[in-house]
N, C-alpha and C positions, 0 to 999 in steps of 0.2 A: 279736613286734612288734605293738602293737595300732594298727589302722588309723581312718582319723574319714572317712566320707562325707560330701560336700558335693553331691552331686549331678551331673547335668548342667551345667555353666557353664563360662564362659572362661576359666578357673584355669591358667595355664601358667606358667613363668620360664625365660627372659627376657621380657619385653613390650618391646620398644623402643618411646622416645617420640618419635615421628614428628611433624613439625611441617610443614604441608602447606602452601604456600604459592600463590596464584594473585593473578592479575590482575581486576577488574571490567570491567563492561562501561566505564568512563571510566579505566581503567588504574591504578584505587585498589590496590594491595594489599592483601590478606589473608592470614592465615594461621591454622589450627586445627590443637590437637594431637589425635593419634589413637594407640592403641596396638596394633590391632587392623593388624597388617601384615606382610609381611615379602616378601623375594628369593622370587620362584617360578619363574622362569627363571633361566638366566645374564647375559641384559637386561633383565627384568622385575621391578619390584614391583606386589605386590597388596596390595589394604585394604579395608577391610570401611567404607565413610562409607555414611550413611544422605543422602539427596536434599536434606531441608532445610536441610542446609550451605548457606550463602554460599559457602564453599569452594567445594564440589562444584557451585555453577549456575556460580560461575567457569570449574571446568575443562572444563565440559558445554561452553559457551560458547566459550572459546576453545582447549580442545581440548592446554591444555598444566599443567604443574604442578614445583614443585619439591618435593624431601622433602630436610629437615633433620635431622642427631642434634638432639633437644633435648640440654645438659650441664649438667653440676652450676653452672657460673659463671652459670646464665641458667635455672634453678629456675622462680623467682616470674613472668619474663616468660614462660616455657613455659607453665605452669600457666593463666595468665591466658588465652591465647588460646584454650585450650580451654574456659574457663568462661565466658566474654564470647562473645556470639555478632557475629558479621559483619552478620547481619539487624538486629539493632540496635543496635550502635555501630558507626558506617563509619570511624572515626578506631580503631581498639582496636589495630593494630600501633605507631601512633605513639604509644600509650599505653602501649605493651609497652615503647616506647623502642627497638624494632627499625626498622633501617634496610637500606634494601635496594638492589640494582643490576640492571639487567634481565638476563638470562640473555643471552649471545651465540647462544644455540643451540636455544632452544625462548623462544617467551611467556608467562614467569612469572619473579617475581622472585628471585633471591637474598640472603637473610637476612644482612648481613653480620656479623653479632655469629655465629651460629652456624659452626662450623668446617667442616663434614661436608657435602656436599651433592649429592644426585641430581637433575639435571635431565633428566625426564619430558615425553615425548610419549604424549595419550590415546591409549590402545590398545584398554579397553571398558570399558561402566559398565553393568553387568545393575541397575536399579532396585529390581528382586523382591529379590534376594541382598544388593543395595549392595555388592556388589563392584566394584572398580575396580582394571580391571589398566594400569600404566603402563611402556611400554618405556623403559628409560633409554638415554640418547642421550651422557652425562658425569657422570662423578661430579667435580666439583669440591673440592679440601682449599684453608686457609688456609696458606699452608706455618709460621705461626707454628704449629703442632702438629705440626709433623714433624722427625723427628732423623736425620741422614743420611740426605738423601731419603724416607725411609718415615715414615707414617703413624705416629704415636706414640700409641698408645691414653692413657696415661696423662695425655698433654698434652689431648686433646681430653675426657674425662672424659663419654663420653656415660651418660644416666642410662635405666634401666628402668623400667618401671611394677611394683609389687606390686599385685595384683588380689584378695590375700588380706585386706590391711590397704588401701588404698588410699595407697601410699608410691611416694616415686622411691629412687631405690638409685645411687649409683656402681657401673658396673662394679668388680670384684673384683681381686686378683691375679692374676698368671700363674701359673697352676699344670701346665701343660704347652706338649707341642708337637707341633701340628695333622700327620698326619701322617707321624709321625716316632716318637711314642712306640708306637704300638699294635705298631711294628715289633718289641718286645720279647718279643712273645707267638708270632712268629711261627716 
């Protein structure tokens, strides 16, 4: 099998497309996509945002954040909030055409058009690293994606980042079960 180097770089798959949402100092909503993230505890996510986010002086600020799947049905308005900055458009979620409700349980919004959603309290923000680790406090679902009570991945259609092409991706088939298959080898 012949191999191709790419070097040092962020090259992985999955990338999930994170859609970060916070509040302003005048309660404006914001939201920015980010790919660079994932579970690193059992109630934590962490993400790599650099300082100059509007996002990130949000969450400095008031100390709270939501994370959304971005999905296939909400593409173009995902895309846009990471390319549109907060710094200079203060209207860019109302532009996205997302609509949002306050979080009962931390201060940051909820996206209502996306399904999926982690409501985060700051936990740390190393500047040097741009790491941000956020304890999740509730993961909230729209129950229109869920089929006998669970979570129906097919319904919510979250999309991944390609890092190789610069593409979102539908998750895939099921092609196994967590758990449950490796027990065949044993």
């Amino acid at each position: 099998m012949a191999r191709k180097d790419f070097g040092a770089k962020p090259l992985t798959y999955p990338q999930p497309v994170l859609i970060i949402a916070s509040y302003d100092e005048n309660g404006v909503p914001d939201a920015m996509n980010a790919a660079w993230g994932g579970i690193s505890e059992s109630n934590e996510i962490s993400m790599c945002l650099s300082e100059g986010h509007k996002t990130v002086k949000n969450i400095l600020s008031r100390k709270a954040f939501t994370v959304s799947m971005a999905d296939a049905a909400h593409v173009v308005e995902c895309d846009y909030v990471g390319m549109e900055s907060g710094n200079q458009v203060a209207n860019k979620m109302e532009k996205a055409g997302f609509t949002v409700v306050k979080s009962e349980r931390v201060d940051a919004p909820i996206i209502n058009e996306l399904a999926v959603c982690l409501e985060c309290k700051l936990k740390s923000y190393d500047p040097e690293t741009c790491r941000m680790v956020g304890e999740i406090i509730n993961v909230s679902v729209d129950e229109s994606v869920m089929t006998d009570g669970k979570v129906d991945v097919d319904k919510v259609a979250p999309i991944t980042f390609d890092p190789f092409n610069n593409a979102y991706h539908v998750l895939g088939a099921k092609v196994g079960n967590a758990f449950a298959d490796g027990a065949k080898l044993k």
